[in-house]
C-alpha positions in Angstrom: 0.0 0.0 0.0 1.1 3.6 -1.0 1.1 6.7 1.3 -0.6 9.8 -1.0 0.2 13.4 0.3 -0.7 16.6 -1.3 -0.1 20.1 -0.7 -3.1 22.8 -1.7 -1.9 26.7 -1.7 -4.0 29.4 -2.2 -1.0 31.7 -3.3 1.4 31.0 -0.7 -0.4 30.4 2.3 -1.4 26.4 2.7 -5.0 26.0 3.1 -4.7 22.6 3.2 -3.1 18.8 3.0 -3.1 15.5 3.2 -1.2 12.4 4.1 -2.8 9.1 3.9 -2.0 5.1 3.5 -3.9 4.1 1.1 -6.9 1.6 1.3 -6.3 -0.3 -1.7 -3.2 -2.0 -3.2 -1.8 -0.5 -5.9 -0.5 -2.5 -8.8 1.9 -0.1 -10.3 3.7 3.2 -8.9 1.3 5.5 -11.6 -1.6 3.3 -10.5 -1.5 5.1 -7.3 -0.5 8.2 -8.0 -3.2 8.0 -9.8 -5.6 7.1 -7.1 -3.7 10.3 -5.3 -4.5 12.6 -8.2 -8.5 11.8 -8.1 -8.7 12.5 -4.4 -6.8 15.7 -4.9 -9.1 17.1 -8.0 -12.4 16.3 -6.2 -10.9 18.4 -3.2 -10.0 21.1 -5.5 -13.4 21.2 -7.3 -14.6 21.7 -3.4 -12.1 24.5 -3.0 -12.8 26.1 -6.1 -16.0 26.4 -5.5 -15.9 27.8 -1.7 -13.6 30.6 -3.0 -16.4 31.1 -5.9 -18.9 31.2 -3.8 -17.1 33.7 -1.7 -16.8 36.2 -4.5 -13.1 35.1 -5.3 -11.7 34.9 -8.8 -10.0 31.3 -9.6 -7.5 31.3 -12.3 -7.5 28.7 -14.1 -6.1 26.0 -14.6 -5.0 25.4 -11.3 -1.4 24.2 -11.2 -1.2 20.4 -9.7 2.8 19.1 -9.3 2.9 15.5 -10.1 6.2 13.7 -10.5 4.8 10.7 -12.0 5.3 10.8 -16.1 2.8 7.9 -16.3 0.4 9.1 -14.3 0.5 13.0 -16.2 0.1 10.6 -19.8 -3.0 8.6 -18.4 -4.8 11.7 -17.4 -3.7 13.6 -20.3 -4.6 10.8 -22.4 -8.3 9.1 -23.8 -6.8 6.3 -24.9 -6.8 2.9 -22.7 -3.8 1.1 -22.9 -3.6 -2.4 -21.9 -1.2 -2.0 -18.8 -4.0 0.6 -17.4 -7.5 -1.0 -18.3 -7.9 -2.7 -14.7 -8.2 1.4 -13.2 -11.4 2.2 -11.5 -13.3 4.4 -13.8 -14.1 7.0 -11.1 -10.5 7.7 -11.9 -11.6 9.3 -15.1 -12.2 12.0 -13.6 -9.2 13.4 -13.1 -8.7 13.4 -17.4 -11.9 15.3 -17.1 -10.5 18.0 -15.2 -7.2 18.1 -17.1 -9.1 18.4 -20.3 -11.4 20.8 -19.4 -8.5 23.3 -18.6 -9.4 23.2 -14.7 -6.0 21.8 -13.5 -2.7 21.7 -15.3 -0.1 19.0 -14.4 3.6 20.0 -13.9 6.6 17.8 -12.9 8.4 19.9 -11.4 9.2 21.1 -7.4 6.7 18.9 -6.3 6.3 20.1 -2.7 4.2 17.6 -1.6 6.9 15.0 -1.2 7.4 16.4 1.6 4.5 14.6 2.9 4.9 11.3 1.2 9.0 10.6 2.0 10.9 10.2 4.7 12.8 13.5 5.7 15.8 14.3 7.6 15.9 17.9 10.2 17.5 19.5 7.0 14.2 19.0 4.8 12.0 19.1 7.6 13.3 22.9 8.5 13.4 23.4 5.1 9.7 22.1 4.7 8.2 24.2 8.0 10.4 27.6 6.3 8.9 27.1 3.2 5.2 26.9 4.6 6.4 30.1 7.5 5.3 27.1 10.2 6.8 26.9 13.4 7.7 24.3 15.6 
């Protein structure tokens, strides 16, 4: 089983995160940051439509770091492959939300590995600077 974190930022101030063990068993690496990816865009349809509601422009897309170049292809992609057939189709939705502009996967400085990996003090501090937290 995989642990999933994510990071959400409303500029730079964190308005939330997450970091879970998965309930299922994943049968590949992009299968489950996969499953991470879903959870993340149904909290972000929730998000974007509190700060909507509030009178708050969104810009979209909204940015989402994934460092997975198989998982960016399956929800970037239509097609079903034969290695990726066996995903739960309430999965899909995350290729909705691509498509429809309202995220846009990057690869890079993916900060919520910081959540998902073991750290040392070094990356810890440098975590809890980045966010302004203190200990």
């Amino acid at each position: 089983k995989s642990t999933s974190g994510s990071v959400v930022l409303l500029g730079k101030t964190l308005i939330g995160w997450r970091s879970i063990r998965q309930k299922h068993l994943s049968l590949s690496t992009m299968e489950a940051e996969f499953s991470c990816l879903f959870l993340l865009c149904t909290e972000l349809v929730c998000y974007r439509q509190l700060l909507i509601d509030m009178g708050i422009d969104v810009q979209e897309p909204i940015v989402v770091y994934e460092d997975n170049q198989s998982a960016i292809q399956m929800a970037s992609n239509l097609a079903v492959k034969t290695r990726t057939k066996h995903i739960d189709l309430r999965y899909l939705n995350v290729r909705k939300c691509v498509q429809s502009k309202m995220i846009q996967l990057e690869s890079e400085n993916n900060i919520a590995d910081h959540f998902t990996k073991a750290q040392g003090n070094v990356m810890h501090k440098a975590c809890c600077d980045e966010y302004e937290l203190k200990l």
